[in-house]
C-alpha positions as CSV (number, residue, x, y, z in Angstrom):
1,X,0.0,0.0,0.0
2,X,1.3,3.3,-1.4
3,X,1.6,5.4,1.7
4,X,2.3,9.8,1.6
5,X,4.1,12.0,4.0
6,X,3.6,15.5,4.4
7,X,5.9,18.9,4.8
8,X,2.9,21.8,6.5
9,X,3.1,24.6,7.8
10,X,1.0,26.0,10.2
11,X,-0.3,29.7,11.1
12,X,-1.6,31.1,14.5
13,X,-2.9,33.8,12.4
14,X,-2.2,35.7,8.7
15,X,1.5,36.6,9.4
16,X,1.6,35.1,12.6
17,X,3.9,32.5,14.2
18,X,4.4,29.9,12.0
19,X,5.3,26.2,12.6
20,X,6.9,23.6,10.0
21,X,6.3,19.9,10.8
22,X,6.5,16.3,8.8
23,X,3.7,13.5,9.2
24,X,2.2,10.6,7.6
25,X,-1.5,11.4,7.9
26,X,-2.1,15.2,7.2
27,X,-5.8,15.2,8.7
28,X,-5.0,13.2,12.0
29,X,-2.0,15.7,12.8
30,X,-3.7,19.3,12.2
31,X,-6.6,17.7,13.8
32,X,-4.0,17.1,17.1
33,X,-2.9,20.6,16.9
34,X,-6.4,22.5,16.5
35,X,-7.1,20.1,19.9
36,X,-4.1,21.3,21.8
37,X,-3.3,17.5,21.8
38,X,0.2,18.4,20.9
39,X,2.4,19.4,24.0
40,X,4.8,21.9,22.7
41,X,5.2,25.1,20.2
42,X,1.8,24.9,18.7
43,X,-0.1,24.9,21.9
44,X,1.8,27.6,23.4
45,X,1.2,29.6,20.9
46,X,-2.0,28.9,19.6
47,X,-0.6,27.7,16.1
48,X,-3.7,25.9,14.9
49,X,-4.2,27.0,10.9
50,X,-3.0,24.6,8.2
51,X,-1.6,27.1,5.6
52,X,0.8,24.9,3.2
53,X,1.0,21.7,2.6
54,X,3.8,19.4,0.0
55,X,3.5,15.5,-0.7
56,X,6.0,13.0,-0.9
57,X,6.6,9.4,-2.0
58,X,9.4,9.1,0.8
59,X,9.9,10.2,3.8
60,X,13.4,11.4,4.2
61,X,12.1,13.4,1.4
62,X,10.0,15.0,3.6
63,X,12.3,15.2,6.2
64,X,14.8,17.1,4.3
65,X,12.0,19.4,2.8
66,X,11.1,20.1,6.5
67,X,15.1,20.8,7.8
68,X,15.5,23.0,4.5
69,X,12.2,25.3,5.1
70,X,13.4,25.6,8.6
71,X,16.4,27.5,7.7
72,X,14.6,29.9,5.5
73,X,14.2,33.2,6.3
74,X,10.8,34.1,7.5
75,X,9.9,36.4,4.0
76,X,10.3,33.4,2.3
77,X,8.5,31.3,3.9
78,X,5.7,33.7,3.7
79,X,6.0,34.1,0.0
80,X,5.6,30.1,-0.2
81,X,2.7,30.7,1.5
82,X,1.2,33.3,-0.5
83,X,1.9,31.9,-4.0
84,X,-0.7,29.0,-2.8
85,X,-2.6,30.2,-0.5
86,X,-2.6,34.0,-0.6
87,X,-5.6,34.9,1.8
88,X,-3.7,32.6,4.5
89,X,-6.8,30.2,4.5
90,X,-7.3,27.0,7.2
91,X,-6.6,24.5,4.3
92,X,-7.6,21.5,6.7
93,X,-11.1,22.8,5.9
94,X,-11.1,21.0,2.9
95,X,-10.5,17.5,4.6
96,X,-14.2,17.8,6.2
């Protein structure tokens, strides 16, 4: 069985904190973090909005995407964000 893993990033807010983060199952993990399930970063600060999302076969693949979007500065990270999802939108609406 052909299995996906996911580079996101999550929003507290249009330009707010942001939080980068690798799983397996997309809809399971933003579902933890809108639920303060997550000890950590994203319950702290009330980073709860999936804004971007990337699919991969493998996942080192994601891995790496994850370590490299982590050094980026924070306008670029934004801009990824913006060329897909300009108006900062909760994408995990769309799961529902």
């Amino acid at each position: 069985m052909h299995k996906n893993y996911y580079t996101y990033i999550l929003a507290s807010k249009k330009d707010g904190v942001l939080y980068i983060g690798i799983t397996d199952n997309l809809e399971k993990r933003t579902w933890q973090h809108k639920q303060s399930l997550v000890e950590g970063f994203t319950k702290k600060y009330g980073v709860h909005y999936l804004v971007y999302f990337e699919i991969f076969d493998k996942p080192e693949d994601a891995i790496y995407r994850e370590k490299r979007l982590k050094k980026w500065n924070r306008a670029w990270k934004i801009r990824l964000i913006e060329e897909k999802n300009p108006d900062w939108d909760d994408i995990s609406e769309k799961f529902k």
